[in-house]
C-alpha positions as a Markdown table, in Angstrom:
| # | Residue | x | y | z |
|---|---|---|---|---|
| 1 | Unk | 27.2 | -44.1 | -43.1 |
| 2 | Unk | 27.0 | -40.4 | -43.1 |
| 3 | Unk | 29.9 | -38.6 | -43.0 |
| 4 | Unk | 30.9 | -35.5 | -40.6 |
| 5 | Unk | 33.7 | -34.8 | -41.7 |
| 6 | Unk | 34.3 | -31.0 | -43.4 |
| 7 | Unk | 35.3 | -30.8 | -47.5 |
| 8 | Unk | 37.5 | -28.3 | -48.3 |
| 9 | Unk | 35.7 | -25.2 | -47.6 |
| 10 | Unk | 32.0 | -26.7 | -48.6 |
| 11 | Unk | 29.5 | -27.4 | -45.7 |
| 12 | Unk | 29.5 | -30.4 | -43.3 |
| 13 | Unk | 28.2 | -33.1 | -45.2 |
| 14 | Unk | 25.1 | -34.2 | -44.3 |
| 15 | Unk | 24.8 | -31.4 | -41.1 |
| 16 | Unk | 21.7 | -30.0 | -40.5 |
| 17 | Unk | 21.2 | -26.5 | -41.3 |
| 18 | Unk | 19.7 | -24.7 | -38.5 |
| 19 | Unk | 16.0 | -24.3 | -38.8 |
| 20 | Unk | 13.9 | -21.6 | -37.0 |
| 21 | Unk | 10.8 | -22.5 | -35.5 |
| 22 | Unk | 7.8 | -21.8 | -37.7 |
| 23 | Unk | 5.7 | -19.2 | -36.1 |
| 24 | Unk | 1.9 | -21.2 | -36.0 |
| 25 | Unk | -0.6 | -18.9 | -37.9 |
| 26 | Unk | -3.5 | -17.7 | -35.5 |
| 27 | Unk | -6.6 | -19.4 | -35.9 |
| 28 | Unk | -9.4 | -17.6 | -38.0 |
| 29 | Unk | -12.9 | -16.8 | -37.2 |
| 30 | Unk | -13.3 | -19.0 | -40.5 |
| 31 | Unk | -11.7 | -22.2 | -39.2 |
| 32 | Unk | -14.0 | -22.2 | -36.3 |
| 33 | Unk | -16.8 | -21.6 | -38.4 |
| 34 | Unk | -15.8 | -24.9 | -40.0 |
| 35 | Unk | -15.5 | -26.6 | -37.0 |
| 36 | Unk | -18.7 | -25.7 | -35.5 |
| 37 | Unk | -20.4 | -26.1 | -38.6 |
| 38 | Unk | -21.9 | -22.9 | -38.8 |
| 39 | Unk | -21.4 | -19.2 | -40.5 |
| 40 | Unk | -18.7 | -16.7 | -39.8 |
| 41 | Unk | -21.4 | -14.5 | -39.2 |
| 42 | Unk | -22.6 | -16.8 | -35.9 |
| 43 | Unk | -18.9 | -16.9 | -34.9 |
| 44 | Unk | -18.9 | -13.2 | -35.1 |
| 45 | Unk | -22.5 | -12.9 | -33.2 |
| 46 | Unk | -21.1 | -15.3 | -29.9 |
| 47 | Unk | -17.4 | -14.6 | -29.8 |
| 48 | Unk | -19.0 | -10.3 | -29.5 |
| 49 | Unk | -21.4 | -11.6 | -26.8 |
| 50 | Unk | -24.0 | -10.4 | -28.3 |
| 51 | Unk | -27.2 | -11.7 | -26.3 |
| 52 | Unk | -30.0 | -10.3 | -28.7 |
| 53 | Unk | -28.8 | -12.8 | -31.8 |
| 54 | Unk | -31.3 | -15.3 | -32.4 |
| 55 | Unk | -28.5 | -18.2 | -32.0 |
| 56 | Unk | -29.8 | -21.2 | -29.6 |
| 57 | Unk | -27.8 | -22.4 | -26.4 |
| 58 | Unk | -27.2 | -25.5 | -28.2 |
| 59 | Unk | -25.2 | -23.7 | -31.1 |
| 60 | Unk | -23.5 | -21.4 | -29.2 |
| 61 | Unk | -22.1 | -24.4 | -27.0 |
| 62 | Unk | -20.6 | -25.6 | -30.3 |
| 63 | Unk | -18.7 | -22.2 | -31.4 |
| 64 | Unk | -17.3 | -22.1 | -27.7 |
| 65 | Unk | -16.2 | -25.8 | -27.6 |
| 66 | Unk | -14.5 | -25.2 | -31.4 |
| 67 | Unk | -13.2 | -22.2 | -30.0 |
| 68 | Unk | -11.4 | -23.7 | -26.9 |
| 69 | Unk | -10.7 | -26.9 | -28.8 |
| 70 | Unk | -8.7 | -24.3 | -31.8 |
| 71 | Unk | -7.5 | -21.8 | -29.4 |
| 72 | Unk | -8.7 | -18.9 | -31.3 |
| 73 | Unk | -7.8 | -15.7 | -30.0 |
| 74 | Unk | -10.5 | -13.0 | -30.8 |
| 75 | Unk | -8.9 | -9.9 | -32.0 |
| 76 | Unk | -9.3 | -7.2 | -29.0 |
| 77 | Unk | -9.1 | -4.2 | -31.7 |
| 78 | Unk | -11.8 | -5.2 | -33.8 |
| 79 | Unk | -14.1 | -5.7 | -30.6 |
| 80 | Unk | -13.1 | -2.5 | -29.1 |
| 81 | Unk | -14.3 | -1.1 | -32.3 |
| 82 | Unk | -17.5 | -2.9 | -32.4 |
| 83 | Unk | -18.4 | -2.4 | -28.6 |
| 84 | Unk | -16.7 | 1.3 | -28.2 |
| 85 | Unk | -14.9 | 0.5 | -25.0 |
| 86 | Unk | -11.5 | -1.8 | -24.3 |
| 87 | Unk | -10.8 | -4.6 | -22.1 |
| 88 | Unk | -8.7 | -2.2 | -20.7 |
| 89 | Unk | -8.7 | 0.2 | -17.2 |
| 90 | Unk | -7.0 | 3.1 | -16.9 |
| 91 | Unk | -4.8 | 4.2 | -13.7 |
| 92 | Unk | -3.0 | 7.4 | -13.5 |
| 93 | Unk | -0.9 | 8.3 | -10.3 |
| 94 | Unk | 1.3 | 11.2 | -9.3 |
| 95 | Unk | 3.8 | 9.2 | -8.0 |
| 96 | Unk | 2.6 | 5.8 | -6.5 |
| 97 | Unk | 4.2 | 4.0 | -8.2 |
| 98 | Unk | 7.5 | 5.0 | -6.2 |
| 99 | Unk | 5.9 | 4.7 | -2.8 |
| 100 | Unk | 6.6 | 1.1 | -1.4 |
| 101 | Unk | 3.3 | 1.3 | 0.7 |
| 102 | Unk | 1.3 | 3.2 | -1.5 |
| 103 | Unk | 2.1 | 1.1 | -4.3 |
| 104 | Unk | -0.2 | -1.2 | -2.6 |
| 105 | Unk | -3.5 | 1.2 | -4.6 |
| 106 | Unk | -2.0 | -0.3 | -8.2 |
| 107 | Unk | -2.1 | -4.1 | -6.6 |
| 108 | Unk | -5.6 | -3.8 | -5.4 |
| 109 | Unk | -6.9 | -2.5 | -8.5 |
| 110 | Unk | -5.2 | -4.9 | -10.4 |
| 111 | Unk | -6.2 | -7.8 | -8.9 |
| 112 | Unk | -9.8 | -6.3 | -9.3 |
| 113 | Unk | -9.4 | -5.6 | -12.6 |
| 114 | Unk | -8.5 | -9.0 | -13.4 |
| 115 | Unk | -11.0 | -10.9 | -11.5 |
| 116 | Unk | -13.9 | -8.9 | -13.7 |
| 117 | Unk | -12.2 | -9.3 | -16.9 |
| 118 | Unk | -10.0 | -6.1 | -17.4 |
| 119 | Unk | -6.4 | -5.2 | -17.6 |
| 120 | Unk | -5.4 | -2.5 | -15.9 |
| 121 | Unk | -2.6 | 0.2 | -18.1 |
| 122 | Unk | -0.7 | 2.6 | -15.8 |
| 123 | Unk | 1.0 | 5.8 | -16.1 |
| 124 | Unk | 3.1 | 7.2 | -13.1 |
| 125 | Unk | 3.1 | 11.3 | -14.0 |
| 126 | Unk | 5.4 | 12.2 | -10.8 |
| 127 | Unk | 3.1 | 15.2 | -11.1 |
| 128 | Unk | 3.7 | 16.4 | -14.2 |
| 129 | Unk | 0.5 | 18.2 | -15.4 |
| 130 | Unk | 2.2 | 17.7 | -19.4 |
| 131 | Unk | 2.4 | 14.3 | -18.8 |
| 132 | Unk | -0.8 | 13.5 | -16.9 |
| 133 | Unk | -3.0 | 15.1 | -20.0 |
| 134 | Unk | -0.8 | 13.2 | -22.7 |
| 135 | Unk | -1.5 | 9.5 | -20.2 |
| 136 | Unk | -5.5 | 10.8 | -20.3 |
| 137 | Unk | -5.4 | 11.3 | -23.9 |
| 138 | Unk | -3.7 | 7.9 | -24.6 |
| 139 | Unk | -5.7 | 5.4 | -22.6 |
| 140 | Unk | -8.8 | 7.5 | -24.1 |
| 141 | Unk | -7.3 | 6.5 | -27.2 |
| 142 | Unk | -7.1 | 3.3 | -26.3 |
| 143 | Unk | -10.8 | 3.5 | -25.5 |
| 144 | Unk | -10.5 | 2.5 | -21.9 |
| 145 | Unk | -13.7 | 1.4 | -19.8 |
| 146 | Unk | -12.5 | 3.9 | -17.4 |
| 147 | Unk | -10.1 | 5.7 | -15.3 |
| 148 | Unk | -8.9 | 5.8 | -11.9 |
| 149 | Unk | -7.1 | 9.2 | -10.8 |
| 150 | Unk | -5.0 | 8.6 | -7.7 |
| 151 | Unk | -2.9 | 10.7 | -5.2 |
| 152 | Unk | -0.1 | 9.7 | -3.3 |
| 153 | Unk | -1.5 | 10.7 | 0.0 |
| 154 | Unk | -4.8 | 11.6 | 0.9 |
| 155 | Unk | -6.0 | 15.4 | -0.2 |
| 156 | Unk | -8.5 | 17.3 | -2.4 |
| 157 | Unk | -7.4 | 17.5 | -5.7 |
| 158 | Unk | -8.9 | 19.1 | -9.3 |
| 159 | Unk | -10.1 | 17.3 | -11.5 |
| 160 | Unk | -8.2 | 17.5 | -15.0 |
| 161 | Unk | -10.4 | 18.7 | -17.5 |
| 162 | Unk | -9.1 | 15.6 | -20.2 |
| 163 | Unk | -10.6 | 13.3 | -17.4 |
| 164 | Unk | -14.2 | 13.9 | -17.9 |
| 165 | Unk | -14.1 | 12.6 | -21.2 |
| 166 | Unk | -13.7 | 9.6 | -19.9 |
| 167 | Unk | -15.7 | 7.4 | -17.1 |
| 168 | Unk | -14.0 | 8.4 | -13.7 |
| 169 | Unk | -13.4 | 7.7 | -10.3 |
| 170 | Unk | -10.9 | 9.2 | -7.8 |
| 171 | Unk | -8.9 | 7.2 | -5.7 |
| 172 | Unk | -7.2 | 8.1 | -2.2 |
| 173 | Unk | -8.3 | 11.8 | -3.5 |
| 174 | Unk | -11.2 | 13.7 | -3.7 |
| 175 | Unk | -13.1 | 16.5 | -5.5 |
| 176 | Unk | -15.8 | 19.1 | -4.4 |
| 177 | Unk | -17.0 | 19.0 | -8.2 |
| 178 | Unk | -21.1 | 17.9 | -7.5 |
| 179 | Unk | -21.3 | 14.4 | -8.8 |
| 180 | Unk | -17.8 | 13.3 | -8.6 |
| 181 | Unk | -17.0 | 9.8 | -7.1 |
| 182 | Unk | -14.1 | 9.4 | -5.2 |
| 183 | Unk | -12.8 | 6.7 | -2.9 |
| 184 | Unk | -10.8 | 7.9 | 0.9 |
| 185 | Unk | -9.3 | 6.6 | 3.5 |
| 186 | Unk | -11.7 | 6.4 | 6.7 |
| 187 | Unk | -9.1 | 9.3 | 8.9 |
| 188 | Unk | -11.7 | 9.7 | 11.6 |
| 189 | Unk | -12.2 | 6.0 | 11.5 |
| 190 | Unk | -8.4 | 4.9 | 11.6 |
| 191 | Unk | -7.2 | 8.2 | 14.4 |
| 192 | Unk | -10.4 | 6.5 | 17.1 |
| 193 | Unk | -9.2 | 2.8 | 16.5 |
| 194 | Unk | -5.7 | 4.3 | 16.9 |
| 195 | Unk | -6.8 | 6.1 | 20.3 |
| 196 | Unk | -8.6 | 2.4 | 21.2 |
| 197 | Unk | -5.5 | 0.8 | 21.5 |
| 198 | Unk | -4.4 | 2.7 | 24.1 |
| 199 | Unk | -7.6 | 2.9 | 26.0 |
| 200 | Unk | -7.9 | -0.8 | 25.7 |
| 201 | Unk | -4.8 | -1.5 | 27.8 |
| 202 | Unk | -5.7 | 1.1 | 30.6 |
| 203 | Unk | -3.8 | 4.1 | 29.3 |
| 204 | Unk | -6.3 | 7.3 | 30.8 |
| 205 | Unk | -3.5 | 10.5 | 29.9 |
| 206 | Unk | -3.0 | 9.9 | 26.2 |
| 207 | Unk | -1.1 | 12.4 | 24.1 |
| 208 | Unk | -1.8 | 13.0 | 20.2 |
| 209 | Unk | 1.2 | 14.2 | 18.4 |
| 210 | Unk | -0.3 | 15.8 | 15.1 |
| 211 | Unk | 0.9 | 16.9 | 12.0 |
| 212 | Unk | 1.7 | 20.5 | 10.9 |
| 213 | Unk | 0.5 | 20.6 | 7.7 |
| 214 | Unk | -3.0 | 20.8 | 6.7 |
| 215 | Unk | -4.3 | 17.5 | 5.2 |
| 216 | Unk | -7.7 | 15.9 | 5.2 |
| 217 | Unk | -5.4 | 13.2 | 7.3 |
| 218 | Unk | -4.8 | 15.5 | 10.4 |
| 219 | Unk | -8.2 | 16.8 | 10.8 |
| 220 | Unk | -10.0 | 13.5 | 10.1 |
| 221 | Unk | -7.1 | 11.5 | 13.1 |
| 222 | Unk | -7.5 | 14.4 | 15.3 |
| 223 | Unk | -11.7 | 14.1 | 15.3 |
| 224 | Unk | -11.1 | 10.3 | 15.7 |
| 225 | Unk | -8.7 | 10.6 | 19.0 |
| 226 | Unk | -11.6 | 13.4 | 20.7 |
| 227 | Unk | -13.8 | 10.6 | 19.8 |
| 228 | Unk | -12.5 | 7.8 | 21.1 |
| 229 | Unk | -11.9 | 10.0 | 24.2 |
| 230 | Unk | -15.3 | 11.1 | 24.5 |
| 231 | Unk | -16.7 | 7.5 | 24.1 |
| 232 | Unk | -14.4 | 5.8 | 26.9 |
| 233 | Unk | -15.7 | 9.0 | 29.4 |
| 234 | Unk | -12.2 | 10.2 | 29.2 |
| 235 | Unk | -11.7 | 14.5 | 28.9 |
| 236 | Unk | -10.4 | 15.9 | 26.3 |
| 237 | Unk | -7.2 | 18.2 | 27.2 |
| 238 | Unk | -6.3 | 20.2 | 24.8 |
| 239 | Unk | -3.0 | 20.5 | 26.2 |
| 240 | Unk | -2.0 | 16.6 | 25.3 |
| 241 | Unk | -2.5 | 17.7 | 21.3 |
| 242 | Unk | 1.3 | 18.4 | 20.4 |
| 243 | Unk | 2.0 | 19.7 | 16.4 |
| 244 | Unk | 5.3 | 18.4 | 14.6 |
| 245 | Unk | 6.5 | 18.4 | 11.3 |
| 246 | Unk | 5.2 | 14.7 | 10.4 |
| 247 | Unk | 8.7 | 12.7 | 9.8 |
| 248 | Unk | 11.5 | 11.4 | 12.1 |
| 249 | Unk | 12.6 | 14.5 | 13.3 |
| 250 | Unk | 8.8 | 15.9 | 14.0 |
| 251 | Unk | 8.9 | 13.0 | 16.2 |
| 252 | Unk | 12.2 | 13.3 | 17.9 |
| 253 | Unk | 11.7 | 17.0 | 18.5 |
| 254 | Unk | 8.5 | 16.4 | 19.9 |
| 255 | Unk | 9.9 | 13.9 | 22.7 |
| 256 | Unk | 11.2 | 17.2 | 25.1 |
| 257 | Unk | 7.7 | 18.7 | 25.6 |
| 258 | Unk | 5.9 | 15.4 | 25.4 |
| 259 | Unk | 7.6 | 14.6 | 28.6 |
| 260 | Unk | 6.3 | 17.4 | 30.4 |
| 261 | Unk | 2.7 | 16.6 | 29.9 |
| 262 | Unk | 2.7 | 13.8 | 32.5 |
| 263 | Unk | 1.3 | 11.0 | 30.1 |
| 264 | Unk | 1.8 | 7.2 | 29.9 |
| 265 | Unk | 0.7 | 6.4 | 25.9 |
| 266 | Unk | 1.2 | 8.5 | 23.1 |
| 267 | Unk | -0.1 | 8.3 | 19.7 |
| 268 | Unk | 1.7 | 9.7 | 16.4 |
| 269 | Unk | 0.2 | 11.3 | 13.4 |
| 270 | Unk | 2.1 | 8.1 | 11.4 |
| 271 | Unk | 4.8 | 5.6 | 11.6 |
| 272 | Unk | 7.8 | 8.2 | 10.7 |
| 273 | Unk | 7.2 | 10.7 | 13.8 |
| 274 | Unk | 6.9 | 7.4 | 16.1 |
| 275 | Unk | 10.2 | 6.5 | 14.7 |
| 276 | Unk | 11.2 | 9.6 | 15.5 |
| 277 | Unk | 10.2 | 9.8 | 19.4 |
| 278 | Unk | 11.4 | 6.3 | 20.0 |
| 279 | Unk | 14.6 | 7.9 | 19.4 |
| 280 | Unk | 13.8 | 10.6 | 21.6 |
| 281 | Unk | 12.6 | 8.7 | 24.5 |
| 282 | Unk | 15.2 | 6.2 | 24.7 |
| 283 | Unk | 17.8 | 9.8 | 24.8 |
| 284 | Unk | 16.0 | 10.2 | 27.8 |
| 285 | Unk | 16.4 | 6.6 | 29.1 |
| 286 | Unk | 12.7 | 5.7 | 28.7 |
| 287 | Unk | 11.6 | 2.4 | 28.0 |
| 288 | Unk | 9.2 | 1.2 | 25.6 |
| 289 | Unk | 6.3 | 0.2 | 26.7 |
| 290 | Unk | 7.1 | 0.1 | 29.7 |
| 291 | Unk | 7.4 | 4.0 | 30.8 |
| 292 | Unk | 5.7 | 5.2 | 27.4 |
| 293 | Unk | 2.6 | 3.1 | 25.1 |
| 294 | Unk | 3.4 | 4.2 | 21.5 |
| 295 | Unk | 1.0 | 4.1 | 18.5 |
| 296 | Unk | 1.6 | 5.2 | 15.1 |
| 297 | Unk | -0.3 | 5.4 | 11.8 |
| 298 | Unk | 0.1 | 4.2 | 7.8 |
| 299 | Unk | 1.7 | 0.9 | 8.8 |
| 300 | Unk | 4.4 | 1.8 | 6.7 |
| 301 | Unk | 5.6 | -2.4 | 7.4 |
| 302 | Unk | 9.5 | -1.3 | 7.1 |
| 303 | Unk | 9.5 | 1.0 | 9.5 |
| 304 | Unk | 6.8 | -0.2 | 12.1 |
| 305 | Unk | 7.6 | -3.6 | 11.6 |
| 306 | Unk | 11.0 | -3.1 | 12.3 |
| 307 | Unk | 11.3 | -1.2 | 15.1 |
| 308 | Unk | 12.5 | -2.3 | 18.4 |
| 309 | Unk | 9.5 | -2.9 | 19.9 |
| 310 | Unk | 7.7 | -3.3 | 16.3 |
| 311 | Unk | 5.1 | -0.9 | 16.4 |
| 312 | Unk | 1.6 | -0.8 | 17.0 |
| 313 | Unk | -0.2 | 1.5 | 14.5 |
| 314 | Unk | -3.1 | 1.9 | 11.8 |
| 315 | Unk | -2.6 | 1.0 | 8.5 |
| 316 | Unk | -3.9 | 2.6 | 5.8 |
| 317 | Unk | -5.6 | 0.3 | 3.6 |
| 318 | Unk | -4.4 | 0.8 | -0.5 |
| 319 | Unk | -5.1 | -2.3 | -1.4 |
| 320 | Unk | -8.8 | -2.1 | -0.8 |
| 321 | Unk | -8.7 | 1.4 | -2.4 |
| 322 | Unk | -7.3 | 0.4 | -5.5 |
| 323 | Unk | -9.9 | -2.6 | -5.2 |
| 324 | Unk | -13.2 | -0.4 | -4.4 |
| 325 | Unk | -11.9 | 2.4 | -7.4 |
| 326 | Unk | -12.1 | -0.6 | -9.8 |
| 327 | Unk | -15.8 | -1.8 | -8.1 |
| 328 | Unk | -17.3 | 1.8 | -8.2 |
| 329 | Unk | -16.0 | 2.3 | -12.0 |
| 330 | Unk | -17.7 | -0.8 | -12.8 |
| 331 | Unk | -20.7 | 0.0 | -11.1 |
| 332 | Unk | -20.3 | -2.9 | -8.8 |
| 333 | Unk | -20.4 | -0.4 | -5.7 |
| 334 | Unk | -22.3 | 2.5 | -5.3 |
| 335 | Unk | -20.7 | 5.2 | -3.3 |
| 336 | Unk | -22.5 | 8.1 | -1.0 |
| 337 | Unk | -24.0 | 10.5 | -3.2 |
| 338 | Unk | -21.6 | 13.8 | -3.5 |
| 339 | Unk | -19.6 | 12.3 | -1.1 |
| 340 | Unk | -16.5 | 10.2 | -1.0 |
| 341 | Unk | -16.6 | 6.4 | -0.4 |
| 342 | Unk | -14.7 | 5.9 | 2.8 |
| 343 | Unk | -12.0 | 2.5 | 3.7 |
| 344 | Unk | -11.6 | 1.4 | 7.0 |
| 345 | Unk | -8.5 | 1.9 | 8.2 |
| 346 | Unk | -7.3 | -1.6 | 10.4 |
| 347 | Unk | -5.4 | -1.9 | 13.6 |
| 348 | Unk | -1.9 | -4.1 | 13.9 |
| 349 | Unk | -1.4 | -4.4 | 17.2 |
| 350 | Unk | 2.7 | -5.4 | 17.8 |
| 351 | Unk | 4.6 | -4.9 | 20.9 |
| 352 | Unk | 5.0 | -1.1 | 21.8 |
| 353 | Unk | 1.9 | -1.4 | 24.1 |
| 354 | Unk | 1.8 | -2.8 | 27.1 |
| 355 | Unk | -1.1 | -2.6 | 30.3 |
| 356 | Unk | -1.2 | 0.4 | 32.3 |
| 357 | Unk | 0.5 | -0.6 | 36.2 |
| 358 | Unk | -2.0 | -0.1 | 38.5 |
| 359 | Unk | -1.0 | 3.5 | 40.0 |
């Protein structure tokens, strides 16, 4: 019988001494060699992918079934140096990673990434001009396949000079450098399905309340409501395009003058001014829909969906940017030449419009 019990001040006799876990070695480029029965050099040739060797189908069958029946790991490093380019993609943002709905750029791409083999390495600069030239110079260090460059919100941007270096493509931003791809949001696109909505369900005296600021997004979703408009035989009146700082309170200061224009449906510039006029409207004892149709843009989903009605509106569509940027880098897609690649922008279609009442 073994005894537990403690000697004066010696160990337990016959305990176990704690044991950590041996750490298995990695398998070597050697032991599949044995495996397969063949050279190191042949591993070498098929775990590199290198199509010109003169190996037959037959043995290169056997070095992937020794492979997968070992679980040998090649060793990324010494492939990047043989092949001068990583398994890796570059993404480098101004600040998407800290917007909830644009976040949705970094998802797309990464799922992209993955499908065709890469891993994607981000670095969020918050604008940072130091820090966006020291993330360019790292992942070229890292000898990235590529790099996608990508804005918070839609707008021309400059190129950084670091970023030619490197294979490129611009995301949700665009450059008039000739030759420069670059992946946008459809505006024009996104402002007529925006304007459809309305028309669809009768509405005739539509009002557009527009942003202040100049951005690629307020003249592309102003051309897309004159559109729409134009296409449905409806006049354009100049007189129904409002301008308001484009948040909450754009939107509730809007409401005053809105109401004079004699209109049943209104679209916002996005989601944040329509948040802002349902505030406004509801001062004023309106109902909606049922005295005012409201649309909005960006689908931003915890404000539109939230809203009481949840809001009809436009989403802009990151995750298919981030997903196209990773295509057109990997020259699955081609884009337009000198010209941006543009994403259509899809309707969600809630509660905040209703039919037009016959007059």
């Amino acid at each position: 019988m073994i005894s537990r019990e403690k000697s004066s001040g010696g160990p337990v006799t016959g305990a176990r001494s704690p044991r950590t876990p041996e750490r298995a070695h990695p398998v070597t480029l050697r032991q599949v060699a044995e495996e397969a029965g063949v050279s190191t050099a042949t591993v070498s040739l098929v775990v590199n992918k290198k199509k010109d060797a003169r190996i037959s189908a037959e043995t290169r069958k056997r070095v992937r079934d020794a492979i997968n029946k070992l679980g040998y790991r090649p060793n990324a490093l010494a492939q990047t140096l043989v092949s001068g380019s990583s398994r890796f993609i570059g993404l480098v943002a101004d600040a998407i990673a800290t917007t909830p709905f644009a976040g949705q750029i970094i998802h797309g791409a990464q799922d992209e990434a993955w499908k065709h083999g890469y891993a994607l390495l981000i670095a969020n600069t918050e604008g940072n001009a130091e820090l966006e030239k020291d993330a360019i110079t790292m992942m070229l260090e890292y000898k990235v396949r590529g790099i996608l460059y990508s804005t918070w919100f839609h707008r021309e941007t400059d190129v950084p000079a670091s970023l030619h270096e490197a294979d490129f493509v611009l995301v949700n931003c665009f450059s008039k450098e000739p030759g420069t791809r670059a992946v946008v949001p459809d505006e024009a696109q996104g402002g007529r399905s925006a304007t459809e909505i309305l028309l669809g369900h009768g509405h005739r005296r539509i009002a557009f309340i527009n942003a202040t600021i100049p951005a690629p997004a307020k003249d592309g979703r102003l051309q897309g409501y004159k559109r729409a408009l134009e296409d449905a035989g409806v006049p354009f009146d100049p007189d129904l395009v409002l301008e308001g700082y484009p948040d909450q309170e754009g939107g509730y200061a809007a409401t005053q003058e809105l109401l004079k224009r004699d209109v049943s449906a209104v679209y916002c510039y996005n989601d944040r001014m329509a948040m802002g006029l349902y505030d406004g409207l509801r001062e004023q004892g309106l109902s909606i829909p049922d005295d005012m149709a409201v649309v909005g843009f960006d689908n931003q989903e915890v404000i539109a969906a939230h809203l009481r009605p949840p809001l009809s509106t436009v989403a802009l569509p990151h995750y298919e940017l981030g997903a196209a940027g990773v295509r057109i880098l990997l020259g699955l897609e081609e884009p337009p030449v000198n010209a941006a690649a543009k994403i259509n922008c899809p309707t969600v279609e809630r509660t905040s419009v209703r039919a037009q009442a016959p007059a």
